[in-house]
C-alpha positions in Angstrom: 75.9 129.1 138.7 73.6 128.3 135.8 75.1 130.1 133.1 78.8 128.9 134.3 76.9 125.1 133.6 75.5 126.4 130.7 78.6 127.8 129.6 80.4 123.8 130.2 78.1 122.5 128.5 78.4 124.4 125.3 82.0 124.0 125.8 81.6 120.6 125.8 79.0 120.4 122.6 80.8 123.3 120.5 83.4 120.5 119.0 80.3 118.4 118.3 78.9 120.5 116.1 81.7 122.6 114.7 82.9 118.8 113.4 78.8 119.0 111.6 79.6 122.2 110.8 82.9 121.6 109.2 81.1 118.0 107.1 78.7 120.4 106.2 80.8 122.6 104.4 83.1 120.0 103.0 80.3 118.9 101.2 79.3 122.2 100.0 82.6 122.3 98.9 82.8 118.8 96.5 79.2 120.4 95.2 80.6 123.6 94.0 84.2 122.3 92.8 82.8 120.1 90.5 84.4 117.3 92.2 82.3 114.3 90.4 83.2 115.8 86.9 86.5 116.1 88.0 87.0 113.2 88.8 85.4 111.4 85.8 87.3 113.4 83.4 90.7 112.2 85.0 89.2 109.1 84.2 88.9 109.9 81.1 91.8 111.7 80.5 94.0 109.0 81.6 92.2 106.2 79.5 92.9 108.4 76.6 96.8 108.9 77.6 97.0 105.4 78.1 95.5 104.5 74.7 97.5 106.8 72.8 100.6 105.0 74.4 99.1 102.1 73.1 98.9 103.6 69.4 102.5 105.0 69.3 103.5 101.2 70.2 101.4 99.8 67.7 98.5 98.3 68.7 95.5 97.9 66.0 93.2 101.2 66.0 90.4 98.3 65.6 91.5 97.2 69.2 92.2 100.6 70.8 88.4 101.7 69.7 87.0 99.4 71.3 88.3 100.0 74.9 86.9 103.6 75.3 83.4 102.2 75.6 84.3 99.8 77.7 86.3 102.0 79.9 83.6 104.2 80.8 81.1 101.3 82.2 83.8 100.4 84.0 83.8 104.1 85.5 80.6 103.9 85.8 79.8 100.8 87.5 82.6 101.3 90.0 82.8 105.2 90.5 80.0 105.5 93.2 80.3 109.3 94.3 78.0 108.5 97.2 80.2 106.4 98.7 83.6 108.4 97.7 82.1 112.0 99.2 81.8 111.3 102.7 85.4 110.1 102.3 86.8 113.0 100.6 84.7 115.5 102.9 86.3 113.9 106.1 89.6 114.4 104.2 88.8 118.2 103.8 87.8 118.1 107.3 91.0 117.0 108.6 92.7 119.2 106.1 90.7 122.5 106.9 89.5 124.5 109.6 85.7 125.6 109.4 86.9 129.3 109.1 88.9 128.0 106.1 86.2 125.9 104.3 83.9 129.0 104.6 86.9 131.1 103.3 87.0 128.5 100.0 83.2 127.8 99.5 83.0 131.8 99.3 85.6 131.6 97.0 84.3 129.0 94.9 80.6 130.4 94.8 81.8 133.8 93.1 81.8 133.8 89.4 85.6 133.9 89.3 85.6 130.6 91.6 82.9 128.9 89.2 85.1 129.9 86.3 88.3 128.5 87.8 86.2 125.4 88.6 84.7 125.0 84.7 88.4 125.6 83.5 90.4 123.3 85.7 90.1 120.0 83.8 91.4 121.8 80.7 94.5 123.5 82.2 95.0 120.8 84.7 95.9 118.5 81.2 97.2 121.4 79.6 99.9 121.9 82.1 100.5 118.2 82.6 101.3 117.7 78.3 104.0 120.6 79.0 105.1 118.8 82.3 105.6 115.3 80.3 107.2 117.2 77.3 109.9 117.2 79.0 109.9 113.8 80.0 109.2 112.5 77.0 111.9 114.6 75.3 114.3 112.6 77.8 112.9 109.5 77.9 115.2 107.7 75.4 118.3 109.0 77.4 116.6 107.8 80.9 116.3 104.5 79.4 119.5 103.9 78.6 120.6 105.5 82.1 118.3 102.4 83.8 119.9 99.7 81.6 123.1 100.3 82.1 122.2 100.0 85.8 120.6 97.2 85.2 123.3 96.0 83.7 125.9 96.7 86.7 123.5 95.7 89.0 123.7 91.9 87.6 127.6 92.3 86.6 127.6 92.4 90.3 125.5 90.0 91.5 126.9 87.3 89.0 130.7 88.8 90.6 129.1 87.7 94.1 128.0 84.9 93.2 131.3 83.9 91.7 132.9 84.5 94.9 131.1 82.9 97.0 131.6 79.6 94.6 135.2 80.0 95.0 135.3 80.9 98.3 133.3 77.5 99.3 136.1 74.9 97.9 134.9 72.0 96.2 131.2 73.7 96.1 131.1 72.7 92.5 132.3 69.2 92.5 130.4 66.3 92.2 129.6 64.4 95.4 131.8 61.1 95.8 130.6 57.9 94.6 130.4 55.3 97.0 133.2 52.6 97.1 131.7 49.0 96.1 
């Protein structure tokens, strides 16, 4: 009768501390994916796609310079990474069994996983300039697509409007004047 208690009670607890277990290795995880960096050079990487926007529409270099710097203290006064990794561990948590965060730290500690993690940022932009290529190729094209609907859209809405004046007689009409 003892073990079948002890056995309920583990029951009970093995949840508990699979749960541990499982924040455990999500954290193991975000220390061996590089996650800070990562996340620091997205940063980055969009400041700098964002200020190239702002050269190819003219803005002064002497203007564009001087955000970078600025950008970054931004980052780095509001990026606090020990507030953002218990967060992003509860999301692994919830997205991945223990059995599969062991399956991906094991992963991630070979030498093939450390080299996927050091070569990420670099094909993650890579793969996104061929991605907007496209885009941007089609852009011009696009825009004149959302004008012209644009364009219908308040063709209509001026119709309707229209309407409903005509439909409402004497809508438009100046209110009487009083007899004296």
């Amino acid at each position: 009768m003892k073990i079948a208690k002890m056995l309920v009670i583990a029951a009970i607890l093995a949840p508990v501390s699979r749960a541990d277990d499982s924040q455990a290795l999500a954290n193991k995880f975000l220390d061996l994916s590089g996650t800070p960096a990562l996340m620091q050079q997205s940063f980055e990487s969009g400041i700098k796609s964002s200020l190239d926007r702002m050269r190819a529409q003219g803005a002064p270099a002497e203007l564009v310079d001087t955000i970078p710097s600025e950008a970054l203290k931004f980052f780095a006064d509001n990026f606090k990474w020990d507030d953002v990794k218990p967060k992003l561990a509860k999301l692994y948590t919830e997205a991945f069994t223990e059995a599969e965060l062991r399956e991906i730290i094991t992963f991630y500690s070979t030498p093939t996983g450390q080299k996927f993690v050091a070569k990420l940022p670099v094909l993650t932009q890579q793969g996104g300039a061929m991605a907007m290529s496209g885009v941007q190729d089609n852009m011009p094209a696009f825009q004149q697509k959302i004008a012209a609907l644009i364009e219908s859209y308040k063709r209509k809405q001026a119709d309707a409007a229209k309407a409903a004046q005509q439909a409402a007689p004497g809508a438009d009409t100046a209110p009487a004047q009083p007899s004296k």
